[in-house]
Backbone atoms as SQL, in Angstrom:
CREATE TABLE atoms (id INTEGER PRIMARY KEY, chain TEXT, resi INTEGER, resn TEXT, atom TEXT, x REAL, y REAL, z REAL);
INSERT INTO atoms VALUES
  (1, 'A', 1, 'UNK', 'N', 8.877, -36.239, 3.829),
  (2, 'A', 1, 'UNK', 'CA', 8.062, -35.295, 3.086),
  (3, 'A', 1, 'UNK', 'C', 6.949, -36.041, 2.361),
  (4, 'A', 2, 'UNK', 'N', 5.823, -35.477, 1.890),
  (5, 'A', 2, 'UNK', 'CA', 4.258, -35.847, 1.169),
  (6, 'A', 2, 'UNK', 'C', 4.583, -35.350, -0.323),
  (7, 'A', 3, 'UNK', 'N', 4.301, -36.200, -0.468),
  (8, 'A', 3, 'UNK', 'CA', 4.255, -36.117, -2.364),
  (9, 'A', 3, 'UNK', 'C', 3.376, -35.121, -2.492),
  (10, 'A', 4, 'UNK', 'N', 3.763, -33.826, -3.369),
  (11, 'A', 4, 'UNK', 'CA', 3.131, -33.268, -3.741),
  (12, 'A', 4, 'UNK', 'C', 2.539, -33.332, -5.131),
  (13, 'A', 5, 'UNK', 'N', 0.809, -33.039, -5.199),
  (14, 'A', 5, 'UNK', 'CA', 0.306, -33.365, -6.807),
  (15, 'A', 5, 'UNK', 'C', -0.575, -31.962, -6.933),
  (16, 'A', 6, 'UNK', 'N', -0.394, -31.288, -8.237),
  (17, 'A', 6, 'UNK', 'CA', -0.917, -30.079, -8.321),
  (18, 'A', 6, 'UNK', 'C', -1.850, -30.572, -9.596),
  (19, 'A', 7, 'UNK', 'N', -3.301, -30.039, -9.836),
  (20, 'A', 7, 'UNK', 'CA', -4.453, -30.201, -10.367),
  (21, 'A', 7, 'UNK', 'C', -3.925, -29.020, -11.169),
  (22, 'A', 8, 'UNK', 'N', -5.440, -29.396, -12.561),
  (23, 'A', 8, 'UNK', 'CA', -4.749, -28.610, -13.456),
  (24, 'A', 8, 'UNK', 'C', -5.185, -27.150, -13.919),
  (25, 'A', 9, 'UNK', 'N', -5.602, -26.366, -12.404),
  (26, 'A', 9, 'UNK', 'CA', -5.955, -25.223, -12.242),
  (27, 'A', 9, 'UNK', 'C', -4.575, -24.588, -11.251),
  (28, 'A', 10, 'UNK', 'N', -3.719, -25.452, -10.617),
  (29, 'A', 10, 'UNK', 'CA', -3.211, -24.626, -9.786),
  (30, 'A', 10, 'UNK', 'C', -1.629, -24.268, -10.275),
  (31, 'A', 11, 'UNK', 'N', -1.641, -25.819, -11.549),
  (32, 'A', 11, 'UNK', 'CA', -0.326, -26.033, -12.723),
  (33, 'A', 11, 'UNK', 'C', -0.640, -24.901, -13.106),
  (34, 'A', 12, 'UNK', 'N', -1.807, -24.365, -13.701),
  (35, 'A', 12, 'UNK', 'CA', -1.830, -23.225, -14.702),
  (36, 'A', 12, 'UNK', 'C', -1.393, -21.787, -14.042),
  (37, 'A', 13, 'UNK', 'N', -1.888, -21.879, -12.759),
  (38, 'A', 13, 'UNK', 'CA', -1.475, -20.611, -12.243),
  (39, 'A', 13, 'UNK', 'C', 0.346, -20.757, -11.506),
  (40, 'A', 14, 'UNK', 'N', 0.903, -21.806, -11.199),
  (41, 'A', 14, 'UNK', 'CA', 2.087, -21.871, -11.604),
  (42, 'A', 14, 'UNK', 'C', 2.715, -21.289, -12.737),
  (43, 'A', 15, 'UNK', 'N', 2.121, -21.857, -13.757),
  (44, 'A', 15, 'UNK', 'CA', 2.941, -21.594, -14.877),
  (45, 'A', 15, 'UNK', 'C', 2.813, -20.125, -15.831),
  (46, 'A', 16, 'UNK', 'N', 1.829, -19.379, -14.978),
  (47, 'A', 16, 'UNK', 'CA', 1.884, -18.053, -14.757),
  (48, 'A', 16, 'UNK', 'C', 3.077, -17.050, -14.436),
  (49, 'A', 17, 'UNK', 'N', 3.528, -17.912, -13.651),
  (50, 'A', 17, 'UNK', 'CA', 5.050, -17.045, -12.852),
  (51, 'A', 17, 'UNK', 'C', 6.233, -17.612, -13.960),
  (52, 'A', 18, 'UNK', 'N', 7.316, -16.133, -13.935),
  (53, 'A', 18, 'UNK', 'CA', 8.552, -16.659, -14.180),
  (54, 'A', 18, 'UNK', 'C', 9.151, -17.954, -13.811),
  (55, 'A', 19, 'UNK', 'N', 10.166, -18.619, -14.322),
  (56, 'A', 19, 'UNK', 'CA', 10.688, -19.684, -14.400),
  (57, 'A', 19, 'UNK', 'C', 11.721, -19.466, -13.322),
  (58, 'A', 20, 'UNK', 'N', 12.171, -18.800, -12.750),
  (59, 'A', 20, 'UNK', 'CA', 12.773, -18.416, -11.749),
  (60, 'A', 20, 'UNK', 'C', 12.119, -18.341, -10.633),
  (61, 'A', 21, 'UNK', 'N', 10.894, -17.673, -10.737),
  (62, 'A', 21, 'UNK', 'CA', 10.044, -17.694, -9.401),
  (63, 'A', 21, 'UNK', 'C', 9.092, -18.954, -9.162),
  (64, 'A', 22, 'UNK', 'N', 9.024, -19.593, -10.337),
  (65, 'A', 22, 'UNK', 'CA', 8.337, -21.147, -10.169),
  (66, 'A', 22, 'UNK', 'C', 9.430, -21.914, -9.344),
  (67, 'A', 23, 'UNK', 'N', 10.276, -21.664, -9.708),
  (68, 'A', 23, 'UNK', 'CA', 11.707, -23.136, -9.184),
  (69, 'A', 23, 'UNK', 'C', 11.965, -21.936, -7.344),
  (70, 'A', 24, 'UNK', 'N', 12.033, -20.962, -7.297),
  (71, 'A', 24, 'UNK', 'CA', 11.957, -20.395, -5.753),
  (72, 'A', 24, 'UNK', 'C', 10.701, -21.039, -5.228),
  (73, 'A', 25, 'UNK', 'N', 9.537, -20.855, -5.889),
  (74, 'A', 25, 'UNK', 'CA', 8.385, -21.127, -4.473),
  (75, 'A', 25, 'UNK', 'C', 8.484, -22.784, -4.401),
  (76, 'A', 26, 'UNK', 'N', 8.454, -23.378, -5.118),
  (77, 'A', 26, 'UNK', 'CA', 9.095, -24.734, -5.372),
  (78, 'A', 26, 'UNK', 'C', 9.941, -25.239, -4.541),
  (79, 'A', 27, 'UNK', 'N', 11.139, -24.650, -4.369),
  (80, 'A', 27, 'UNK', 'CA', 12.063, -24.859, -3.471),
  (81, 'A', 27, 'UNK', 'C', 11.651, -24.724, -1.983),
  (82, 'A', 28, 'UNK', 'N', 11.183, -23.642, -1.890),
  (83, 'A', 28, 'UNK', 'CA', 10.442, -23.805, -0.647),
  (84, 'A', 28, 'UNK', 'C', 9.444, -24.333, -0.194),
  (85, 'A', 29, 'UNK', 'N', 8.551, -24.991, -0.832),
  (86, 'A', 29, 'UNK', 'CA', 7.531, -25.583, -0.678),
  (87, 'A', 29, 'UNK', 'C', 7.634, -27.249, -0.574),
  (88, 'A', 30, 'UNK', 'N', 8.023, -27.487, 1.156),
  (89, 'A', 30, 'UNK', 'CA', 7.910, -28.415, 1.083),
  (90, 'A', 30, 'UNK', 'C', 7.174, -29.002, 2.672),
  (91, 'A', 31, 'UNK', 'N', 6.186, -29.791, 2.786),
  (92, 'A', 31, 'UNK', 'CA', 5.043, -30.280, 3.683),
  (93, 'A', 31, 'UNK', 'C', 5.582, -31.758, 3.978),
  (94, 'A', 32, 'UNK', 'N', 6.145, -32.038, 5.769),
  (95, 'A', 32, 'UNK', 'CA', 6.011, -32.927, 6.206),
  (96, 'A', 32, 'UNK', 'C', 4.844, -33.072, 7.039),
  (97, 'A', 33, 'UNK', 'N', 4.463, -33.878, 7.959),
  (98, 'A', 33, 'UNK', 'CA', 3.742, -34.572, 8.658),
  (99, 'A', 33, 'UNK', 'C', 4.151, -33.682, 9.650),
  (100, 'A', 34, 'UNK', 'N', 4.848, -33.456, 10.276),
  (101, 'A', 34, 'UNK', 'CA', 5.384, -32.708, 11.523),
  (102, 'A', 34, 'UNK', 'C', 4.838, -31.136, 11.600),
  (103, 'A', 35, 'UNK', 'N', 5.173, -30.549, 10.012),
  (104, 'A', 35, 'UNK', 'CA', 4.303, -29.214, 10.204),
  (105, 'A', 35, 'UNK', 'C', 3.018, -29.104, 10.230),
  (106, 'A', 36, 'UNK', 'N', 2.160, -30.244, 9.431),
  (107, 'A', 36, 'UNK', 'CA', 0.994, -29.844, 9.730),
  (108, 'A', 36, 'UNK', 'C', 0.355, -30.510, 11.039),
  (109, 'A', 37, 'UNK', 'N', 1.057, -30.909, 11.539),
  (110, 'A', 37, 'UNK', 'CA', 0.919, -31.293, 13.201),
  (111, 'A', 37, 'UNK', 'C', 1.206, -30.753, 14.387),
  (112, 'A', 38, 'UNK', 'N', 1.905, -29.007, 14.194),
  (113, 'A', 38, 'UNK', 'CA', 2.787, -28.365, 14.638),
  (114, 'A', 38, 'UNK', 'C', 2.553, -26.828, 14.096),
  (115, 'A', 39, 'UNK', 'N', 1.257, -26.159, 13.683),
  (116, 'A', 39, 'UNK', 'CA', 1.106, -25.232, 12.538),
  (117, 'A', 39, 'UNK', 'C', 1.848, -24.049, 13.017),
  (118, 'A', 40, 'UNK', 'N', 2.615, -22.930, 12.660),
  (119, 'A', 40, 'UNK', 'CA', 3.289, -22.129, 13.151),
  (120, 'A', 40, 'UNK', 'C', 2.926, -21.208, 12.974),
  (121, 'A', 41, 'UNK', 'N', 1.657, -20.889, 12.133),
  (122, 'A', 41, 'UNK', 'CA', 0.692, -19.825, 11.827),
  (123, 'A', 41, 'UNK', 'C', 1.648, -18.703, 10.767),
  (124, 'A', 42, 'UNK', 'N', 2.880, -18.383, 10.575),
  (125, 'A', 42, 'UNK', 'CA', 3.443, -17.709, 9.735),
  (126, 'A', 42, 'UNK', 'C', 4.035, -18.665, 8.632),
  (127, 'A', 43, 'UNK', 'N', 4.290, -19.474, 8.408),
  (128, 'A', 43, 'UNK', 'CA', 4.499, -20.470, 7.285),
  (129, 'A', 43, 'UNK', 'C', 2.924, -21.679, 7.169),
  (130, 'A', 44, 'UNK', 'N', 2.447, -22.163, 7.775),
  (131, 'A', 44, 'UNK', 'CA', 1.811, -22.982, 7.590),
  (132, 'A', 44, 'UNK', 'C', 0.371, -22.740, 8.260),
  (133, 'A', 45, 'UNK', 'N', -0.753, -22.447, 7.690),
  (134, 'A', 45, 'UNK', 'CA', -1.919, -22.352, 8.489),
  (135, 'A', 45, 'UNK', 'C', -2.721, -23.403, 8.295),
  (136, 'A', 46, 'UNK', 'N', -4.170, -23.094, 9.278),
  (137, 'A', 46, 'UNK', 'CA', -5.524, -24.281, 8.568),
  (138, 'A', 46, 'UNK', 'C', -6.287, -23.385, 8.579),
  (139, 'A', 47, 'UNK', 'N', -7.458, -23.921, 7.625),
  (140, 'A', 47, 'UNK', 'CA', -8.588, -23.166, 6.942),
  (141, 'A', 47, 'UNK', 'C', -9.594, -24.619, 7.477),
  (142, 'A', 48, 'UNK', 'N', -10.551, -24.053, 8.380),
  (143, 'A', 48, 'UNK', 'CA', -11.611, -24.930, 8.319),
  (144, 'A', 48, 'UNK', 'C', -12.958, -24.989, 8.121),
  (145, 'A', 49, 'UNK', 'N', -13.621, -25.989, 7.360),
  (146, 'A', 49, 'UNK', 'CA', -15.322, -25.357, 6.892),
  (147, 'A', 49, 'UNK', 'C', -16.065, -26.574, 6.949),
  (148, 'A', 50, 'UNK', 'N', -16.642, -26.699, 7.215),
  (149, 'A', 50, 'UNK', 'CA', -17.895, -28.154, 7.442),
  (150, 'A', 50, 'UNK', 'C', -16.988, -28.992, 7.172),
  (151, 'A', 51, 'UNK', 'N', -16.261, -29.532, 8.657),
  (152, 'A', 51, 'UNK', 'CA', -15.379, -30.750, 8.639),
  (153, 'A', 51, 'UNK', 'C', -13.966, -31.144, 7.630),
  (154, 'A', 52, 'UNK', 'N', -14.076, -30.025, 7.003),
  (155, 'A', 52, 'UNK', 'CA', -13.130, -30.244, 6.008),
  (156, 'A', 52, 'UNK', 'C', -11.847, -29.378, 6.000),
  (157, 'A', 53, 'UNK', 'N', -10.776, -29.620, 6.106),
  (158, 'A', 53, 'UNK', 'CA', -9.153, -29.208, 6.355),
  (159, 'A', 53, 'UNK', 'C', -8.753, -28.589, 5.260),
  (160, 'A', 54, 'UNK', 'N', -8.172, -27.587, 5.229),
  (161, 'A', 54, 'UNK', 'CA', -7.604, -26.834, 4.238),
  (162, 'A', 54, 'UNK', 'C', -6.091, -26.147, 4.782),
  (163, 'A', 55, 'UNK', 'N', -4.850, -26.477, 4.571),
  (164, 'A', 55, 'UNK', 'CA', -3.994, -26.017, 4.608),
  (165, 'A', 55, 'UNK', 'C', -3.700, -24.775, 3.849),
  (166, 'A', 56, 'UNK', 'N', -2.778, -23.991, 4.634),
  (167, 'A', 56, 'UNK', 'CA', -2.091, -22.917, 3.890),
  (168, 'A', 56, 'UNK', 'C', -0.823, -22.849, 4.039),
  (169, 'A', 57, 'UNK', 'N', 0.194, -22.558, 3.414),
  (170, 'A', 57, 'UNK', 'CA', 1.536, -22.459, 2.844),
  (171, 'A', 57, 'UNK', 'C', 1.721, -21.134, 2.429),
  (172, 'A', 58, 'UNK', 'N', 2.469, -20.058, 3.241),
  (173, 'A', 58, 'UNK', 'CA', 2.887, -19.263, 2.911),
  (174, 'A', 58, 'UNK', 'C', 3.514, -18.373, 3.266),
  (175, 'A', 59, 'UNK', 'N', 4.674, -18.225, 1.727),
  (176, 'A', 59, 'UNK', 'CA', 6.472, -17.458, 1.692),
  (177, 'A', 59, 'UNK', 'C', 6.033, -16.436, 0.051),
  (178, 'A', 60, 'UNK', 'N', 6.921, -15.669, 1.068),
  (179, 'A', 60, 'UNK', 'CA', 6.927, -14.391, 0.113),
  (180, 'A', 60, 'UNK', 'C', 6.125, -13.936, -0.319),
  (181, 'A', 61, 'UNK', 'N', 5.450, -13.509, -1.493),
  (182, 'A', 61, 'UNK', 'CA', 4.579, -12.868, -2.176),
  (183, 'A', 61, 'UNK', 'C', 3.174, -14.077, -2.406),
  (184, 'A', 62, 'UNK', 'N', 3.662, -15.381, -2.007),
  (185, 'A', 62, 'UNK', 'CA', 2.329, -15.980, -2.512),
  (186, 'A', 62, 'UNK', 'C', 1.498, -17.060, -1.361),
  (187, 'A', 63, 'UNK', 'N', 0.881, -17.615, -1.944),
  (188, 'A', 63, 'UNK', 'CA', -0.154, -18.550, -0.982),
  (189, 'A', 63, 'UNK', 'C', -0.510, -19.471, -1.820),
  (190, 'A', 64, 'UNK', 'N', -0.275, -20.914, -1.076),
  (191, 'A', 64, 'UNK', 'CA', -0.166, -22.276, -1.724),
  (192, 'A', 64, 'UNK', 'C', -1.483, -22.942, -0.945),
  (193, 'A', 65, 'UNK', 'N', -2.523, -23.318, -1.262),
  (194, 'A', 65, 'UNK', 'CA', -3.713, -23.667, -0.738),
  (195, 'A', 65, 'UNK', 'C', -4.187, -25.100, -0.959),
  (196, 'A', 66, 'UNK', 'N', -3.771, -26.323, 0.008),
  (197, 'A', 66, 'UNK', 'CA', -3.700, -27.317, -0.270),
  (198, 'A', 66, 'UNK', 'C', -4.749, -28.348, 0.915),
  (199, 'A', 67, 'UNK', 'N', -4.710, -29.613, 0.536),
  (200, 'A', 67, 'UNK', 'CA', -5.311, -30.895, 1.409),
  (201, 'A', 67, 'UNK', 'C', -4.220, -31.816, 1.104),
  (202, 'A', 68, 'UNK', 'N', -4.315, -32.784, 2.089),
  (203, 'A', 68, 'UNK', 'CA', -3.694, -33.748, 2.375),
  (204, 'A', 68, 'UNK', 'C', -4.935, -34.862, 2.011),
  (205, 'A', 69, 'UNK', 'N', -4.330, -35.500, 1.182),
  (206, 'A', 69, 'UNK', 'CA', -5.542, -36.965, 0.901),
  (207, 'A', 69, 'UNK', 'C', -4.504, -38.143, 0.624),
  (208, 'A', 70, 'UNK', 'N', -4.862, -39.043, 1.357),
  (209, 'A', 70, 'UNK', 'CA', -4.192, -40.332, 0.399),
  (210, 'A', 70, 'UNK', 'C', -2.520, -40.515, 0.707),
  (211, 'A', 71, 'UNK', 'N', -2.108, -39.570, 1.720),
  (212, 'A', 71, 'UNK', 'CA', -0.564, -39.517, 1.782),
  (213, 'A', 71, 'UNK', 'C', -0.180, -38.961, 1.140),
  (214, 'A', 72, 'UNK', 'N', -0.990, -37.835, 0.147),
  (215, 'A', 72, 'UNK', 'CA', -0.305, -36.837, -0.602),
  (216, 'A', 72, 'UNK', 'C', -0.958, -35.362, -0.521),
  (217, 'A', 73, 'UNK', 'N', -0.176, -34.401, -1.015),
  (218, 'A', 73, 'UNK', 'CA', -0.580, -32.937, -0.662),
  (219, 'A', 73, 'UNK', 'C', -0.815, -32.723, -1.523),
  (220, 'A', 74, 'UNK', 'N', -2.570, -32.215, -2.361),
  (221, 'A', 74, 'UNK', 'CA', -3.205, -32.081, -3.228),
  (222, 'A', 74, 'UNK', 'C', -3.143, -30.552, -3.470),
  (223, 'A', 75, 'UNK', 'N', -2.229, -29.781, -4.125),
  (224, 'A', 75, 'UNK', 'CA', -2.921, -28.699, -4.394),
  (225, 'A', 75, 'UNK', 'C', -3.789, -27.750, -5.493),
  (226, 'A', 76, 'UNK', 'N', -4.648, -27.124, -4.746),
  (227, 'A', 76, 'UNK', 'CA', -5.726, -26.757, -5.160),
  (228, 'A', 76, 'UNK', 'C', -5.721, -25.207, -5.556),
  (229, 'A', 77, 'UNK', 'N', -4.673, -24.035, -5.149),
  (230, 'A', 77, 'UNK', 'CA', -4.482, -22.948, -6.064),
  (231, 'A', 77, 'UNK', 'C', -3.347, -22.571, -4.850),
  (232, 'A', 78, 'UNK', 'N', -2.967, -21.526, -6.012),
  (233, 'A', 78, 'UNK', 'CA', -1.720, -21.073, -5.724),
  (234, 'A', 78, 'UNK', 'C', -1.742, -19.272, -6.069),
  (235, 'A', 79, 'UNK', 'N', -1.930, -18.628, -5.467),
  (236, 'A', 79, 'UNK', 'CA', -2.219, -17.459, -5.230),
  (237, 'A', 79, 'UNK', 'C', -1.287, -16.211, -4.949),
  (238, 'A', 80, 'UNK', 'N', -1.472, -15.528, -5.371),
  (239, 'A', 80, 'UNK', 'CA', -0.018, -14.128, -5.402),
  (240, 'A', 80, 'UNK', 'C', -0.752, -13.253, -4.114),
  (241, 'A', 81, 'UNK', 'N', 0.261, -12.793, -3.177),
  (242, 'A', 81, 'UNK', 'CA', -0.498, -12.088, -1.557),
  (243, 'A', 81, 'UNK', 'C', -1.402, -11.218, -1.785),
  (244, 'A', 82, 'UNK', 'N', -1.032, -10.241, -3.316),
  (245, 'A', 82, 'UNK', 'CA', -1.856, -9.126, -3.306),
  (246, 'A', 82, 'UNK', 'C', -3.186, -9.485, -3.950),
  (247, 'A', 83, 'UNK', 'N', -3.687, -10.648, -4.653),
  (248, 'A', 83, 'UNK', 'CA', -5.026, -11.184, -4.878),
  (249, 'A', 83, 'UNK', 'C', -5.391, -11.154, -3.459),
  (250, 'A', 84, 'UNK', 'N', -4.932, -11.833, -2.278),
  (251, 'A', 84, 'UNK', 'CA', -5.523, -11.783, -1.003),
  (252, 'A', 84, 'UNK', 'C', -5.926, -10.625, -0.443),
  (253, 'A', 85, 'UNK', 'N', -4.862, -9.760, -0.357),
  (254, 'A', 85, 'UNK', 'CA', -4.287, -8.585, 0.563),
  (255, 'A', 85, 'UNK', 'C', -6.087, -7.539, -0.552),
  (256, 'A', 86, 'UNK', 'N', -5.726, -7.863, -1.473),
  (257, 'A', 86, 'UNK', 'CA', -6.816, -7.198, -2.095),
  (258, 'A', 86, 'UNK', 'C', -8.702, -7.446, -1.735),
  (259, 'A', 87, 'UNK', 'N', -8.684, -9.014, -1.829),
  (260, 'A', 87, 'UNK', 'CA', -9.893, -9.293, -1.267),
  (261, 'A', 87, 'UNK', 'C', -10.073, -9.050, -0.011),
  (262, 'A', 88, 'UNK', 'N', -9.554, -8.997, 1.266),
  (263, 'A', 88, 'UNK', 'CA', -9.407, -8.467, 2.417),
  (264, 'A', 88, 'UNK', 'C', -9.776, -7.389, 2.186),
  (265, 'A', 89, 'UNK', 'N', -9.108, -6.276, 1.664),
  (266, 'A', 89, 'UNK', 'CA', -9.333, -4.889, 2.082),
  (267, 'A', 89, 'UNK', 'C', -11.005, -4.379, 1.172),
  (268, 'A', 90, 'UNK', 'N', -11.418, -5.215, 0.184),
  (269, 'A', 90, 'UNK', 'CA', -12.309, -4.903, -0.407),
  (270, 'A', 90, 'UNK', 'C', -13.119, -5.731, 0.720),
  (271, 'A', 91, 'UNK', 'N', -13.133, -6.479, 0.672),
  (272, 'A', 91, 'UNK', 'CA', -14.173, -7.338, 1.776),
  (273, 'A', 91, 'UNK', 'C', -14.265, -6.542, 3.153),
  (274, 'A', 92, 'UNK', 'N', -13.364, -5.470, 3.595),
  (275, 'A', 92, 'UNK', 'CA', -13.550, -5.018, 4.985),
  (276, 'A', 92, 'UNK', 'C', -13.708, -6.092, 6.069),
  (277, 'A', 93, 'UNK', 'N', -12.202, -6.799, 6.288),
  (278, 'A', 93, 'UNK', 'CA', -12.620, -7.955, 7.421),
  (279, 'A', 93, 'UNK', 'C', -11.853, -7.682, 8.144),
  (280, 'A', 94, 'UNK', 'N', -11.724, -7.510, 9.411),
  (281, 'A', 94, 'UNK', 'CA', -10.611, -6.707, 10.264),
  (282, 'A', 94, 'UNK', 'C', -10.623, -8.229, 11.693),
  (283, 'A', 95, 'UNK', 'N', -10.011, -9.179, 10.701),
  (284, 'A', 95, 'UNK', 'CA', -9.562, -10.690, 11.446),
  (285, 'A', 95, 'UNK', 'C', -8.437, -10.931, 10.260),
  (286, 'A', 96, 'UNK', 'N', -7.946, -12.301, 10.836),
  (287, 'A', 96, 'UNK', 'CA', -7.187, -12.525, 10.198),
  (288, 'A', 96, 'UNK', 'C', -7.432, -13.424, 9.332),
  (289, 'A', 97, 'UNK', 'N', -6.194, -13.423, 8.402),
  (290, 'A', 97, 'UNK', 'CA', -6.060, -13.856, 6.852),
  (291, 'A', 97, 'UNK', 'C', -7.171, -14.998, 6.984),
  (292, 'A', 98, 'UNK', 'N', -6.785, -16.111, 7.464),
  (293, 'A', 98, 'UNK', 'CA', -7.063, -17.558, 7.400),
  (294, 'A', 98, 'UNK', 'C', -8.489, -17.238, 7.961),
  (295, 'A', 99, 'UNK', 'N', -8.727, -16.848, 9.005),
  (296, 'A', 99, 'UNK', 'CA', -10.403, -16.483, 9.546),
  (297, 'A', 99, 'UNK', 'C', -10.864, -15.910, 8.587),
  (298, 'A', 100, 'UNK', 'N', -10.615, -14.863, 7.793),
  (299, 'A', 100, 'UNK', 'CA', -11.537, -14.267, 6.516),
  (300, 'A', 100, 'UNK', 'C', -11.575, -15.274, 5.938),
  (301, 'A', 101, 'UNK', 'N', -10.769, -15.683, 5.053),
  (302, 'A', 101, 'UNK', 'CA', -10.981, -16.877, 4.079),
  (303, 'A', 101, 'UNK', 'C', -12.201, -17.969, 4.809),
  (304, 'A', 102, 'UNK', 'N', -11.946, -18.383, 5.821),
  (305, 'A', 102, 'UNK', 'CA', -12.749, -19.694, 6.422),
  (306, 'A', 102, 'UNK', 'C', -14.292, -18.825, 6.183),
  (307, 'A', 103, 'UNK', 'N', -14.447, -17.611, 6.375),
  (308, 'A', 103, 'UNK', 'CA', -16.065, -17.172, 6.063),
  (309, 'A', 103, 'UNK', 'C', -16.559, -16.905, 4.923),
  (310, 'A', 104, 'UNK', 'N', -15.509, -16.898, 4.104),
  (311, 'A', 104, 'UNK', 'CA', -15.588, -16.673, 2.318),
  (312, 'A', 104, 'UNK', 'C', -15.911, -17.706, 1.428),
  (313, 'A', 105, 'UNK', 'N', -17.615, -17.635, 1.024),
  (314, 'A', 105, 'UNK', 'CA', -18.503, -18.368, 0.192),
  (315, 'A', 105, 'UNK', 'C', -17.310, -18.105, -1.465),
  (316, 'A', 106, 'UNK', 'N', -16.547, -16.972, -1.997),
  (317, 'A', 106, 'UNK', 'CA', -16.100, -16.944, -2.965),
  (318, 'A', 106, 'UNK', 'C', -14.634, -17.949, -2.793),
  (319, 'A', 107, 'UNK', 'N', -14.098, -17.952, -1.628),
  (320, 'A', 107, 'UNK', 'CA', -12.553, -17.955, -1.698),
  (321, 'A', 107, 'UNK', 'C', -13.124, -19.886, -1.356),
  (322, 'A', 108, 'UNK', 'N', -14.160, -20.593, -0.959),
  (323, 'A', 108, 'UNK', 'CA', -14.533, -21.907, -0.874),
  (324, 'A', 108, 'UNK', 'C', -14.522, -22.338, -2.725),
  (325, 'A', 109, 'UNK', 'N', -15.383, -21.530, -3.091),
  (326, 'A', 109, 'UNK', 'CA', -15.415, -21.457, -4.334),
  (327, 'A', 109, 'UNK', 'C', -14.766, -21.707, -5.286),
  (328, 'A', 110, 'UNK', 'N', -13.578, -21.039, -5.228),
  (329, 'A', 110, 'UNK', 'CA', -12.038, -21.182, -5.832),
  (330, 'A', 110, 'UNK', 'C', -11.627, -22.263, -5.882),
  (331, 'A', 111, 'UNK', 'N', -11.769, -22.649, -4.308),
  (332, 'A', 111, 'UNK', 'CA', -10.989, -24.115, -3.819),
  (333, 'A', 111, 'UNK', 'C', -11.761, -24.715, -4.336),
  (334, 'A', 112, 'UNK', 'N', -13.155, -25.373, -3.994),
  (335, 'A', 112, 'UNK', 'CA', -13.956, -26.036, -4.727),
  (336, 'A', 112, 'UNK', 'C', -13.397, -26.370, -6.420),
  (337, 'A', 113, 'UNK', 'N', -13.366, -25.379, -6.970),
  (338, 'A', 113, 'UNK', 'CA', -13.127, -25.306, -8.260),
  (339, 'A', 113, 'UNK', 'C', -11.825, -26.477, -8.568),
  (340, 'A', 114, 'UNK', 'N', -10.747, -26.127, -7.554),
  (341, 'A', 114, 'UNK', 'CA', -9.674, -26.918, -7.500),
  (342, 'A', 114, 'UNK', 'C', -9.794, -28.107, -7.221),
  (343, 'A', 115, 'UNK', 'N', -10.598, -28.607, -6.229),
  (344, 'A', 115, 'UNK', 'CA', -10.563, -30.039, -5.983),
  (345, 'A', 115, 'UNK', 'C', -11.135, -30.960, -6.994),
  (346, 'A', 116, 'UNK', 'N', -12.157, -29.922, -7.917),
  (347, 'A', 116, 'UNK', 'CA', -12.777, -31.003, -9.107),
  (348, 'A', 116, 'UNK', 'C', -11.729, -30.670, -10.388),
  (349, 'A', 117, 'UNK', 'N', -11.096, -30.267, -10.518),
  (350, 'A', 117, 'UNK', 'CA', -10.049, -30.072, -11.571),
  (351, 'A', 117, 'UNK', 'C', -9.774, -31.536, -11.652),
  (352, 'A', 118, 'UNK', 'N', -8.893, -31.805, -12.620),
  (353, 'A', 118, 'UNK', 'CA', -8.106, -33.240, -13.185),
  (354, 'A', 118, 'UNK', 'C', -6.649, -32.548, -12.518),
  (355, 'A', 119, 'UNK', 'N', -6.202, -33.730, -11.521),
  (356, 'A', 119, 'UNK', 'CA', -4.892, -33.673, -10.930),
  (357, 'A', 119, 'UNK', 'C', -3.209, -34.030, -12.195),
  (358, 'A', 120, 'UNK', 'N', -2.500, -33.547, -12.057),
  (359, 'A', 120, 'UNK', 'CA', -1.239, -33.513, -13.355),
  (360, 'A', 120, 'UNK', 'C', -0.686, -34.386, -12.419);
């Protein structure tokens, strides 16, 4: 498994959720080398935009939005389905999840936001 390091935009939206549902997505959230070499499109996607890799992670109600740098899995936000499920249906994009996002100047944005954060 890749060390995971969460910045201190995606800690905060962690620490948003119950203490119960932090230690569930937690538990499940875990990224070897093999899945993202292997993407299965219902647990693990890619997001791609001018050369640059963006993983997705996602169980149950949420979405874990990460990079791999350095031998470790940087993540950059952590997202509840219906923030998505919501921008989708307001956005009118009739593709899928990961293809909307890859054309989304706001949802780059976000991420952006995350990668310049200070990592915890």
């Amino acid at each position: 498994m890749l060390e995971i390091v969460f910045n201190e935009i995606s800690a905060a939206e962690m620490s948003q959720m119950g203490t119960m549902e932090q230690l569930d997505l937690l538990d499940q959230f875990h990224v070897k080398k093999d899945d993202l070499e292997h993407l299965d499109g219902d647990k693990f996607g890619v997001i791609e935009r001018d050369n640059k890799k963006l993983y997705r992670f996602r169980t149950k109600d949420w979405r874990i939005y990460f990079e791999v740098k350095d031998g470790a899995v940087i993540v950059h936000r952590v997202f509840h389905k219906g923030t998505l499920s919501d921008f989708l249906f307001r956005s009118k994009m009739p593709v899928a999840e990961d293809e909307a996002l890859a054309q989304s100047k706001h949802f780059w944005k976000l991420i952006d936001e995350g990668r310049k954060a200070k990592r915890l």
